[in-house]
N, C-alpha and C positions, 0 to 999 in steps of 0.2 A: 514266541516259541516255547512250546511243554519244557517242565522244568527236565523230566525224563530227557530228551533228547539232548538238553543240556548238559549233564552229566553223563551220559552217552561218550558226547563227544572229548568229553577229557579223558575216556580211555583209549583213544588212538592210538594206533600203534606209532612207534618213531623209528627214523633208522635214517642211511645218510647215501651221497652221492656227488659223482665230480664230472665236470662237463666240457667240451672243447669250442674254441673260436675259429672255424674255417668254411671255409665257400664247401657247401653242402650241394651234392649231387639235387637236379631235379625230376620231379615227376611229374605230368603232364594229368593237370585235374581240370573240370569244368571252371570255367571264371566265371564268377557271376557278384555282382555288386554284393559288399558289404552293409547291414541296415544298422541302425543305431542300437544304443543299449536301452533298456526295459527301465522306466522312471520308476523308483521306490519310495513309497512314503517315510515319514518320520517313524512310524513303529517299525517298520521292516530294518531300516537302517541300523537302529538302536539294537535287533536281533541278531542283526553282520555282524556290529561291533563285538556283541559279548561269544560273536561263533571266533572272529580272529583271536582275540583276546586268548579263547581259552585252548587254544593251538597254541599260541606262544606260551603260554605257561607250563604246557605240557613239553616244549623244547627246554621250556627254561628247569623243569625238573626234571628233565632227561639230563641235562648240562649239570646240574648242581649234584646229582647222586652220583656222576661219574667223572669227577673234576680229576681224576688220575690217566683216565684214558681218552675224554672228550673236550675239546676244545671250544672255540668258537672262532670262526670268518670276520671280517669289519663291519657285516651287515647281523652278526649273531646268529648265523648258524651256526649249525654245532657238525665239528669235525672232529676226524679222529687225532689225537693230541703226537704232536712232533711227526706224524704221516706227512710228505708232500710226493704226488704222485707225477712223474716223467711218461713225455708220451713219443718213445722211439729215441732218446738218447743216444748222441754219439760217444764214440769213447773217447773224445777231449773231454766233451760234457761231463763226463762218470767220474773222469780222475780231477776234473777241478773241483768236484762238488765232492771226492773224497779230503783232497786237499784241506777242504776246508770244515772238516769233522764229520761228514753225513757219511753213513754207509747203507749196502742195497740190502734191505732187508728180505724182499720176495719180486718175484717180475711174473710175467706172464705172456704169451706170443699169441696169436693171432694171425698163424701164417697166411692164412687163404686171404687175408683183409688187411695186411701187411703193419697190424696194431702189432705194437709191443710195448708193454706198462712195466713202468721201474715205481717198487716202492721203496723212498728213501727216508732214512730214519738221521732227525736232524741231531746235532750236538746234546749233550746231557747241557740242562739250564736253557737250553738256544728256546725262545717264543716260536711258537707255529707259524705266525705271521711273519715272524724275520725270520726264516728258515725260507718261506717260500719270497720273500723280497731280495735275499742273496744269493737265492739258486736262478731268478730271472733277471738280475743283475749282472750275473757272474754269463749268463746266454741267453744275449736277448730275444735270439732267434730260436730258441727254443721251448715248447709248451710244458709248463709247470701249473698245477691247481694243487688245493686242497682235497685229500679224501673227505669230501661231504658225506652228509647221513642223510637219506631220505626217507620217509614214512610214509604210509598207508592213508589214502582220502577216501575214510568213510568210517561208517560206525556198524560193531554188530549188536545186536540188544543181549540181551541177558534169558536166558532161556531155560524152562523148567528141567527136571529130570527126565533121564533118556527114556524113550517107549520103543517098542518092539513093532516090527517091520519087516513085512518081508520082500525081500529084496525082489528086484522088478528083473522079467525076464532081459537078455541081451535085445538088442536093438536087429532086427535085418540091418545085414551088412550086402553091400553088390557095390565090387572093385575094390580101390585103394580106400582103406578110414583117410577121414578128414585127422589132420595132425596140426596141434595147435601149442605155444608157448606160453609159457606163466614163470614171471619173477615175481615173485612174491614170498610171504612166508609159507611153514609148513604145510600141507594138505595130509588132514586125518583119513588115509585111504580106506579105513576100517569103517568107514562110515554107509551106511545103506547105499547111498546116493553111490556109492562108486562099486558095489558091489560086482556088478558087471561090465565096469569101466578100464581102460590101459591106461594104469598111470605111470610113467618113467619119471625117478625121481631123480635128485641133482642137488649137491649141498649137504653141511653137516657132517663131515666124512662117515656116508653112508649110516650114520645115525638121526633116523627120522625125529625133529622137531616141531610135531602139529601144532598149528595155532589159530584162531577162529578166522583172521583177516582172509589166509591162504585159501582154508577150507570151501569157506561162505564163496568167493571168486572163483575156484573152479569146480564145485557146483552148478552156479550160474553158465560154465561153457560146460560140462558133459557130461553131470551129474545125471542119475537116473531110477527112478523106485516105485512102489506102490503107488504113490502121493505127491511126487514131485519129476518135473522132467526139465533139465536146462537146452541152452540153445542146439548142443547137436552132441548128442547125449550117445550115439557110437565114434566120437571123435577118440583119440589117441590124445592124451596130456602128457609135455613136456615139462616137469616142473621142479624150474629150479627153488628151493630156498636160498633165499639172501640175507634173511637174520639168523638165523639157528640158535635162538632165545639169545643173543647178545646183545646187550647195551650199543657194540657200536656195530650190529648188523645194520643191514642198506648200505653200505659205504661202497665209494664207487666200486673200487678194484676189483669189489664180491659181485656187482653187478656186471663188471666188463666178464670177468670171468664166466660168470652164467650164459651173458650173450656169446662167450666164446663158444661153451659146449653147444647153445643151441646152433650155433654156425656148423659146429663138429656135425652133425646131427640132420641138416638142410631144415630145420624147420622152419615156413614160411612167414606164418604172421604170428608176434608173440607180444602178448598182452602185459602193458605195467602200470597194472593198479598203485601208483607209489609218487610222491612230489617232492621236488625240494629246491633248493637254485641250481641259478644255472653255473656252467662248470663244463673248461676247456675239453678235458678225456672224455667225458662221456658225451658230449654232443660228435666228437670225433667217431667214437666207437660206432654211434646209431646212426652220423651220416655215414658212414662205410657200409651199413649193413643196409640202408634205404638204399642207397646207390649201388648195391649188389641183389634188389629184388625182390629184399627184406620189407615186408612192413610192420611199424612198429606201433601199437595201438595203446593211447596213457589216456590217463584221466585227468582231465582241465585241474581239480582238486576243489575245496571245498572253504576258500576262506574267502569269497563275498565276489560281487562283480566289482568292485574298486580297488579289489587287494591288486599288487603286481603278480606280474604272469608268472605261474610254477613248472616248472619243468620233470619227464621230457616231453610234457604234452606240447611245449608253446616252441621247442626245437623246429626249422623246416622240413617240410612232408611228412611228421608224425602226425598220426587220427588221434587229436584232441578229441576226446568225447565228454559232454555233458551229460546229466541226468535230468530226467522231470517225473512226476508223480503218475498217481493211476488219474490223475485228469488231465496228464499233458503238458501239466505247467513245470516252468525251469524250476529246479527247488531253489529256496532263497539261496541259501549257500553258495550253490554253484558258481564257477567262476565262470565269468564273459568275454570276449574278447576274437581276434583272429585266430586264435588257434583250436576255436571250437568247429570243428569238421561236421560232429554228427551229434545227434543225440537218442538216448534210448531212455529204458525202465532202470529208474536207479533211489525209489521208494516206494512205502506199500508193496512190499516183496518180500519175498522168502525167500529161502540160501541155509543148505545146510548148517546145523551153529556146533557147538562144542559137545559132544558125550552123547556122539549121534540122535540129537536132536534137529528143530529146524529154527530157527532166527529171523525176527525183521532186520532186513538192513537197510540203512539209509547213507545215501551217494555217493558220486560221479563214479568212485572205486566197482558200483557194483554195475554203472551203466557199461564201464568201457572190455565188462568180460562178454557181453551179447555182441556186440561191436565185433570182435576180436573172433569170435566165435562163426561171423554170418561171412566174415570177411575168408578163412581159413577154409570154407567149403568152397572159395572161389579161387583161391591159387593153392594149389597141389606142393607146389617146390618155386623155390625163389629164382622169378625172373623179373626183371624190371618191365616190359610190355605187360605182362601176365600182370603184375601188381596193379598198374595202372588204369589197365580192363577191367579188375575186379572192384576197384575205387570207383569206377566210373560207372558200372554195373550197381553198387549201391548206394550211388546217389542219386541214380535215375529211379530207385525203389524208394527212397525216405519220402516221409509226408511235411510235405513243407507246413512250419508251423513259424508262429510271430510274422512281421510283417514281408512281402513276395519276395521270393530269392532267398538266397544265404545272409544268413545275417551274424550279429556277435555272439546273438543268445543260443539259438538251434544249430547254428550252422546249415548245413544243408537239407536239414530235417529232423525227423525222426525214424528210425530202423526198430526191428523186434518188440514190437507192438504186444503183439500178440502173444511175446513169451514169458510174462511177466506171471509172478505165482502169487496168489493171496495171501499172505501168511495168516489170517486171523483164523482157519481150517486147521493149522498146522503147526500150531503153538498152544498149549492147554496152558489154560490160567492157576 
């Protein structure tokens, strides 16, 4: 692997996230045999290693620059320090967990979905880990995790000085726009590509925080200009930030919170370019919102086909999506596994970059915004039949690729072929 892309990858974005254990609503997809995984040689292998590697060190200096406010889990990820988050809390629950030095620092409701998140802030001195071991102690029967931090599965490259552009006329509109969600980080609206785009923003209190990961992803769904056109470039973007340049943005709560307003809002399918473990609230959150007619579109993420599964691509009925290159092949990176649904264009690609310029990016981050994007012109507002039509309507379009049927590496295929932008046109040397 180029040494560039190497160094790429260690400036990932980080951020965090918290997940739930419960019988998840189903959706009715094609069945079709799972195939094996793709044999990798010895230099490919040695490539994975130094791509996991330099993900973990980028957690482990996320961890070490913020040892006052981030923590770690028993498996080392990094949480937000003395957070342990409640999912619907009774009020015996609240008063023994005050009893015993914790108080409610912030909550959040989630009427239509009947979510309600308690964040409770553990004793002065008290470990994170024994905070959340005697609040599940103290109720067994009750769901307690960590605020996890999740980050960004993919890279933007480094891009020259801004050039001048003129901005691309609107798109014909005939009926309702397509309306589509985004958690991620900030999107620089000032940017060509959104010139004559709707973007509704969310996060920050109202104090915009652009950043390249956000930007580059929703580009890819509705970006539009002179030089560049993403997958449905009159769609309407919902977009929340979930970091707002903070060390411990991504954390679930900021997540649940964003899927609240897009609930507020009806928006149907909403795209998360973002990974991390898995974690009792937030898989509760995403199965309420799948099982209310939500689809939720993530990126498998990008630390090898051997690493363990990252979430909430590998949660049930989310569209896990992969990435593969302008020849179709899965990038090394990518992860494998059941939770890969689809696959699209997720290198050799352009994607607005920072000081309205345009950027290479590379993976799964950038395949699962076309995804999210082809899926959104097919369900209007969240119905669970309507969802499941539009799933099953773009799988009957993917081009089946690696060996017949769905398999670990493509999944059901490939989608958005054809929306994939050169970047070597659109980045001056």
């Amino acid at each position: 692997m180029p040494r560039s892309i190497r160094l790429l990858i260690a400036s990932t974005l980080m951020a965090s996230a918290a997940t739930a254990q419960i019988r998840l609503h189903s959706v009715s997809l094609p069945t079709l045999p799972l195939q094996g995984l793709q044999t990798l040689d010895p230099l490919q292998s040695s490539s994975l290693d130094r791509l996991s590697d330099v993900r973990h060190l980028a957690l482990s200096r996320l961890i070490r620059d913020n040892r006052q406010t981030i923590d770690t889990d028993a498996q080392g990820e990094p949480v937000i320090r003395s957070e342990i988050l409640a999912m619907s809390p009774g009020d015996a629950a609240l008063q023994g967990a005050r009893a015993r030095g914790f108080s409610i620092d912030r909550e959040q409701l989630i009427a239509s979905l009947n979510i309600h998140v308690v964040v409770l802030k553990a004793p002065p001195q008290m470990s994170t880990s024994k905070a959340l071991r005697l609040l599940r102690e103290a109720d067994p029967g009750g769901s307690y995790d960590y605020n996890h931090i999740y980050s960004g599965g993919g890279v933007v490259s480094a891009t020259p000085a801004a050039t001048d552009e003129a901005p691309a006329p609107a798109p014909p509109t005939s009926g309702s726009p397509v309306r589509v969600g985004l958690l991620d980080t900030g999107v620089d609206v000032t940017h060509p590509v959104f010139s004559a785009s709707s973007v509704h923003a969310w996060g920050c209190d109202n104090h915009p925080v652009p950043a390249a990961h956000g930007t580059a992803v929703a580009s890819l769904m509705i970006g539009r200009s002179a030089l560049f056109q993403g997958a449905q470039p009159g769609a309407e973007l919902y977009a929340a930030d979930v970091y707002c340049g903070r060390a411990t943005g991504g954390a679930v709560d900021a997540l649940v919170a964003a899927l609240a307003w897009l609930v507020q809002e009806k928006v149907a399918v909403i795209n998360v370019s973002l990974v991390g473990p898995k974690n009792v609230l937030l898989e509760r959150a995403i199965g309420e919102l799948i099982g209310s007619g939500y689809i939720i579109v993530a990126a498998v993420g990008n630390d090898g086909p051997a690493a363990p599964a990252l979430y909430p691509a590998s949660y049930p009925n989310v569209v896990g999506v992969t990435a593969v290159d302008a020849h179709n092949r899965v990038l090394l990176e990518a992860a494998r596994g059941p939770q890969v649904m689809f696959a699209a264009p997720g290198a050799d690609l352009a994607a607005a970059g920072v000081e309205h310029t345009y950027a290479a990016v590379r993976g799964t981050s950038f395949a699962a915004p076309f995804v999210a994007a082809l899926l959104a012109a097919r369900l209007a507002k969240p119905d669970a039949a309507a969802a499941a039509s539009a799933l099953q309507a773009l799988t009957l379009a993917a081009v089946d690729l690696g060996p017949p049927g769905r398999d670990l590496t493509y999944g059901y295929g490939l989608v958005g072929a054809g929306l994939r932008i050169d970047p070597k046109p659109l980045i001056r040397k």
